[in-house]
C-alpha positions in Angstrom: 0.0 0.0 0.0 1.2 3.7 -1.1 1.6 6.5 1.6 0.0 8.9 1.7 1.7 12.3 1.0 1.8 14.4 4.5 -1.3 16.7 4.6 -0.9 20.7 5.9 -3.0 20.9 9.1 -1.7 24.6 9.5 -4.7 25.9 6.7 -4.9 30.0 6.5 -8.5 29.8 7.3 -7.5 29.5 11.0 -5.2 32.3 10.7 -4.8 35.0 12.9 -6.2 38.0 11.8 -2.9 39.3 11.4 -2.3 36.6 9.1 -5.2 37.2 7.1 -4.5 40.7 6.8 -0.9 39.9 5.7 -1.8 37.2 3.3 -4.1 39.6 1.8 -1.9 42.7 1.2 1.0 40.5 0.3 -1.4 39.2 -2.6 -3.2 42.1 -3.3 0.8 43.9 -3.5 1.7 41.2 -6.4 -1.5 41.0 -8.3 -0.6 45.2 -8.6 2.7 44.1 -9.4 1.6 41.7 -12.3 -1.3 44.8 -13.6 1.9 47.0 -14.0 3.5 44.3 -16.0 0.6 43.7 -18.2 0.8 47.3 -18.6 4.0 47.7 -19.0 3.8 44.5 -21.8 1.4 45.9 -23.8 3.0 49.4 -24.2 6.2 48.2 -25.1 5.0 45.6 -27.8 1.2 45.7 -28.1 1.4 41.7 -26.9 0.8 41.5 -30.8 2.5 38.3 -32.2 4.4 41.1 -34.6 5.1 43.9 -31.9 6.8 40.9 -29.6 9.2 39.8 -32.3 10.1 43.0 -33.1 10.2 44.1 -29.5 13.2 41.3 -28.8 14.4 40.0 -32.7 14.4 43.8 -34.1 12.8 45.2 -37.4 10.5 47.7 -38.1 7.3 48.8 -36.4 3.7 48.2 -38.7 3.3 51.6 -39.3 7.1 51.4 -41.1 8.4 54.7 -38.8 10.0 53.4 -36.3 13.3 51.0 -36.2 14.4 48.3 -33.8 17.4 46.4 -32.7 17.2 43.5 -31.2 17.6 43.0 -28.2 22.1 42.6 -27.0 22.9 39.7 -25.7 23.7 41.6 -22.1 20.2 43.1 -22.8 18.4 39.6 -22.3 21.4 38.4 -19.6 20.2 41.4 -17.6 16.2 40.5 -18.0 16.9 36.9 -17.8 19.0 37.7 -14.0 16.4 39.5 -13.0 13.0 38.2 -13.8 14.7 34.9 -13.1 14.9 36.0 -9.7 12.0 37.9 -9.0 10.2 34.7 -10.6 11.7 32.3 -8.1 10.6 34.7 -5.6 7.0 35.5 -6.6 6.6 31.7 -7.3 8.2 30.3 -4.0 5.5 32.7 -2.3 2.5 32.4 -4.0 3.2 28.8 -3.8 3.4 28.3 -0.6 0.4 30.6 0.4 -2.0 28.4 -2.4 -0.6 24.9 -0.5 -1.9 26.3 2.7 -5.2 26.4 1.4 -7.5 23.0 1.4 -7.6 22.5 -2.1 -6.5 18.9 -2.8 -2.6 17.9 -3.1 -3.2 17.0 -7.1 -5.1 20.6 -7.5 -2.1 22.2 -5.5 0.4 19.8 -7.8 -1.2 21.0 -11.6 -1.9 24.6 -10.8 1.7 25.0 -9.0 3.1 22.9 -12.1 1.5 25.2 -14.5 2.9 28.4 -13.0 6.5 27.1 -13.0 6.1 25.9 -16.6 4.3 29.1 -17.7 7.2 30.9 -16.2 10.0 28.8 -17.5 8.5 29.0 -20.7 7.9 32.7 -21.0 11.4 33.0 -20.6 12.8 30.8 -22.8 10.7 32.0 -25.4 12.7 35.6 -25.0 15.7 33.7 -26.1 14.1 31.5 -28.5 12.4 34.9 -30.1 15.6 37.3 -30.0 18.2 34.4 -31.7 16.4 31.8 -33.2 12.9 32.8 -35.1 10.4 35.2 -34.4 7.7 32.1 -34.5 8.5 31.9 -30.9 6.1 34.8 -30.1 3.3 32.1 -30.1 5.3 30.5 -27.2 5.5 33.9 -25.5 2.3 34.2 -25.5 0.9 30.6 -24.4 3.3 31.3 -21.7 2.2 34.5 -20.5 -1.3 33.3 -20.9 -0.8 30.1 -18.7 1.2 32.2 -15.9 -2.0 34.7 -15.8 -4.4 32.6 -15.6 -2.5 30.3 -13.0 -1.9 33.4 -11.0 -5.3 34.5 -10.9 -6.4 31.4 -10.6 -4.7 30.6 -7.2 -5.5 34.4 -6.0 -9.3 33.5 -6.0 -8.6 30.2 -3.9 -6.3 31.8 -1.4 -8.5 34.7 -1.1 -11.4 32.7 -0.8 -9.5 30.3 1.8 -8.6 33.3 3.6 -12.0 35.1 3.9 -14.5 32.5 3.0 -14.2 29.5 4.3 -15.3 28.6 8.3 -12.2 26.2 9.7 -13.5 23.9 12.6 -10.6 24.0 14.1 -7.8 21.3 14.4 -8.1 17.8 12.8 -8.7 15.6 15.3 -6.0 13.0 15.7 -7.7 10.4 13.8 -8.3 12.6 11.0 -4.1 13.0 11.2 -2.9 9.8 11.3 -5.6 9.0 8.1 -3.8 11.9 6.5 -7.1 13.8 5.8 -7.7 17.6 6.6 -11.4 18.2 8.3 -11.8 21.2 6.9 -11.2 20.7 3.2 
């Protein structure tokens, strides 16, 4: 027989107020964050499939008045160093605040897994776009796409966690040594 896989008892339904508060801001701080890069995004290139390659791989603008380079390769060093580690950072933390929510461990696992791959594949795609073909965009964009809706996804079930749902306190220890969560 398999074991089970250790279940959270600490949930952020029973959270201190504090906590909650906390929780909150800290989300409510990085879903900003994410708005300003959205806005940010779509200034610089549109989020068009043409004003992303151009954006990174160089060329001309639609409207044929404007010139790009493409991005250096220091240029992309420097985004990759840093949104490499803001990324670890923002995922580490919005990770672990989504597994202390009762959502299931396979629900936890695919939305988790589909951040990390969103983010590893927006990435890439910068690379891919800049020196190998501006087909790539597509990539950028499924990747973008994915990490949104995986962020904003998990926002709505830690905020609902957080303000929504009743906790009945702590599993009783029956409930621990089954590996189930009462509350979930």
């Amino acid at each position: 027989m398999a074991k089970r896989p250790p279940v959270v008892h600490y949930r952020l339904a029973r959270s201190s107020p504090a906590i909650k508060v906390l929780t909150t801001g800290s989300l409510v701080f990085i879903l900003v964050g994410i708005a300003v890069v959205l806005g940010y995004a779509l200034e610089q290139t549109g989020l068009t499939p043409t004003g992303i390659g151009t954006h990174y791989a160089g060329g001309e603008d639609p409207t044929g008045q404007e010139l790009f380079f493409a991005l250096s390769r220091e240029e992309l060093l420097r985004i990759t160093h840093v949104h490499t580690f803001g990324m670890g950072m923002l995922l580490y933390i919005y990770g672990h605040m989504f597994t202390l929510t009762g959502r299931s461990e396979e629900t936890k696992v695919r939305w988790i897994s589909a951040l990390v791959l969103g983010l590893a594949a927006w990435l890439g795609s910068l690379w891919l776009i800049a020196y190998v073909s501006k087909a790539f965009v597509w990539v950028f964009l499924a990747s973008f796409l994915i990490s949104l809706l995986s962020l904003a996804a998990m926002a709505v079930m830690i905020l609902y966690e957080i303000w929504w749902v009743k906790p009945r306190g702590a599993p009783p220890p029956q409930a621990v040594a089954q590996g189930r969560d009462t509350d979930a």
